[in-house]
C-alpha positions as YAML, in Angstrom:
chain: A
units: angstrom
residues:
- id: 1
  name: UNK
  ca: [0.29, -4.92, -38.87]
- id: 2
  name: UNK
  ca: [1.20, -1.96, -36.80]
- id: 3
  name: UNK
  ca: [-0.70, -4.08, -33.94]
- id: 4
  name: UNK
  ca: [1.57, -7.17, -34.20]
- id: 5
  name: UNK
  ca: [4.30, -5.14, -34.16]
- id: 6
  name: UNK
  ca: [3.06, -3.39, -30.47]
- id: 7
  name: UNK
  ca: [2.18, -6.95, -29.25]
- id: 8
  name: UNK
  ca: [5.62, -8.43, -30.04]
- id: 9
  name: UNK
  ca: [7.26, -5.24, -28.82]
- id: 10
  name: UNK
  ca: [4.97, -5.25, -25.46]
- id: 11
  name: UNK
  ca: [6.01, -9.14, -25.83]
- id: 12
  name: UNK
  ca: [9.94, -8.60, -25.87]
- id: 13
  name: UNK
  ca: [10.01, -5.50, -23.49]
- id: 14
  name: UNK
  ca: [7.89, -7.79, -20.56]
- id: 15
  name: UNK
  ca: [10.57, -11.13, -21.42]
- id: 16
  name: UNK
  ca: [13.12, -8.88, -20.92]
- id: 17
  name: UNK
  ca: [11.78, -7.96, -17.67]
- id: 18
  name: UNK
  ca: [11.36, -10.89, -16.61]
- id: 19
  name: UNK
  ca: [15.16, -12.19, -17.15]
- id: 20
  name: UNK
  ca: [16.34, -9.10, -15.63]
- id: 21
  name: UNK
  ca: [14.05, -9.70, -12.59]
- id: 22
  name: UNK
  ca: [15.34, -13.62, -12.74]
- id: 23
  name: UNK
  ca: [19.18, -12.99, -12.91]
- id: 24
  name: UNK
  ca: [18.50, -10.20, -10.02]
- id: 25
  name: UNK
  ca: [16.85, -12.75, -7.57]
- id: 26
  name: UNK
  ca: [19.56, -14.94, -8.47]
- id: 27
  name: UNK
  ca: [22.12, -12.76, -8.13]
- id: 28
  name: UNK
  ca: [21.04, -11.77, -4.27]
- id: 29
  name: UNK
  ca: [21.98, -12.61, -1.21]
- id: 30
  name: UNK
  ca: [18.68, -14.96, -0.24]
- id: 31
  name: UNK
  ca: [19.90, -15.46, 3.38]
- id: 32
  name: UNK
  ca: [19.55, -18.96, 2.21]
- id: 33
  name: UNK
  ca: [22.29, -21.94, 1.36]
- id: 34
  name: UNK
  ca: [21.74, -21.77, -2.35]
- id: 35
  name: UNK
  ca: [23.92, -22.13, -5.59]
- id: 36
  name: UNK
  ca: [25.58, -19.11, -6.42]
- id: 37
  name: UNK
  ca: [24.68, -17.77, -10.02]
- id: 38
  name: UNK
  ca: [27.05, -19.25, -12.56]
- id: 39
  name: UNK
  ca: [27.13, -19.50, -16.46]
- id: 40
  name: UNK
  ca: [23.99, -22.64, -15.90]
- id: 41
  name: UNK
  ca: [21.86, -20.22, -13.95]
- id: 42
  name: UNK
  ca: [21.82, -17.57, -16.47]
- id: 43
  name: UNK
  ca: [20.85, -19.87, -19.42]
- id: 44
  name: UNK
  ca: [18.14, -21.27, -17.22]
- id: 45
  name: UNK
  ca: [17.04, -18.03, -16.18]
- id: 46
  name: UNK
  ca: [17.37, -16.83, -20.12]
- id: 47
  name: UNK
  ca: [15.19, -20.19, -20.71]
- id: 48
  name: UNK
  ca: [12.64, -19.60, -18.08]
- id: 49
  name: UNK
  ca: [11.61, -16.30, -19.38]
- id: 50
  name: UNK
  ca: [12.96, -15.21, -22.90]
- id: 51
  name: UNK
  ca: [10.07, -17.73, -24.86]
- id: 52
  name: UNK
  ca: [7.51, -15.22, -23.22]
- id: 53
  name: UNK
  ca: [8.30, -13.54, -26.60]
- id: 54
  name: UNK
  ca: [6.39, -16.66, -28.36]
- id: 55
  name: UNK
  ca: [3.51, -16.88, -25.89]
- id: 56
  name: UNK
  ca: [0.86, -15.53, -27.99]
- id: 57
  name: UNK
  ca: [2.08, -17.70, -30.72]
- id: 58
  name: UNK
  ca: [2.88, -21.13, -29.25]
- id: 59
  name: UNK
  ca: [1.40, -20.69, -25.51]
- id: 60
  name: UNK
  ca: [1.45, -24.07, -24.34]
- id: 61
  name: UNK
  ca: [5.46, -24.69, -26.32]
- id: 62
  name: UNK
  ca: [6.25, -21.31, -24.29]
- id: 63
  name: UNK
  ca: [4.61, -23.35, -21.13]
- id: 64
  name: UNK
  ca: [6.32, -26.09, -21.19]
- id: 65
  name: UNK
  ca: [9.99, -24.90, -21.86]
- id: 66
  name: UNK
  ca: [9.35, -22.20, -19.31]
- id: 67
  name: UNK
  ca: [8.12, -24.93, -16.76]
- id: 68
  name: UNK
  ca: [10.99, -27.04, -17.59]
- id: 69
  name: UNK
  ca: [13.47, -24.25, -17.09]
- id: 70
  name: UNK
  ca: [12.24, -23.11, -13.83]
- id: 71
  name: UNK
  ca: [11.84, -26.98, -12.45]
- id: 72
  name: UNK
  ca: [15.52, -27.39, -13.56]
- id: 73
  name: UNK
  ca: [16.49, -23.73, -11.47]
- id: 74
  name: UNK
  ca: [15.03, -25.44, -8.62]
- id: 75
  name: UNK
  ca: [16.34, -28.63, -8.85]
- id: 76
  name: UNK
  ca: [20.10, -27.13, -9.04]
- id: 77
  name: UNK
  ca: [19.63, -25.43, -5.84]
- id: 78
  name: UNK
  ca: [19.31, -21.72, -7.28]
- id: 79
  name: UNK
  ca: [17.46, -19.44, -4.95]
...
């Protein structure tokens, strides 16, 4: 038990990482003619790396919505 709890906690601390390391490189000044981060960005962002809680769970459900998310970032023209 006390083992889940470090792998979801490991789990939640490295998601929350990640979206803070997403909304940064979305925030910034690329140098590039991008979409500037707007209300859409940050749920895609918050899509693309929040189910990284799940991953040891439902790895190939966390795969695909995280895929999806990150296709969709791209296809909107965010850096």
């Amino acid at each position: 038990m006390a083992s889940q709890r470090r792998e979801l906690a490991l789990d939640i601390a490295i998601a929350a990482v990640v979206f803070a390391g997403s909304l940064a490189l979305l925030a910034g000044d690329s140098g590039v003619d991008t979409r500037d981060l707007d209300p859409l960005g940050v749920l895609l962002a918050a899509l693309a790396s929040l189910p990284l809680i799940a991953w040891r769970r439902e790895p190939l459900v966390v795969f695909a919505i995280t895929a999806t998310a990150s296709a969709a970032l791209s296809a909107f023209d965010y850096p």
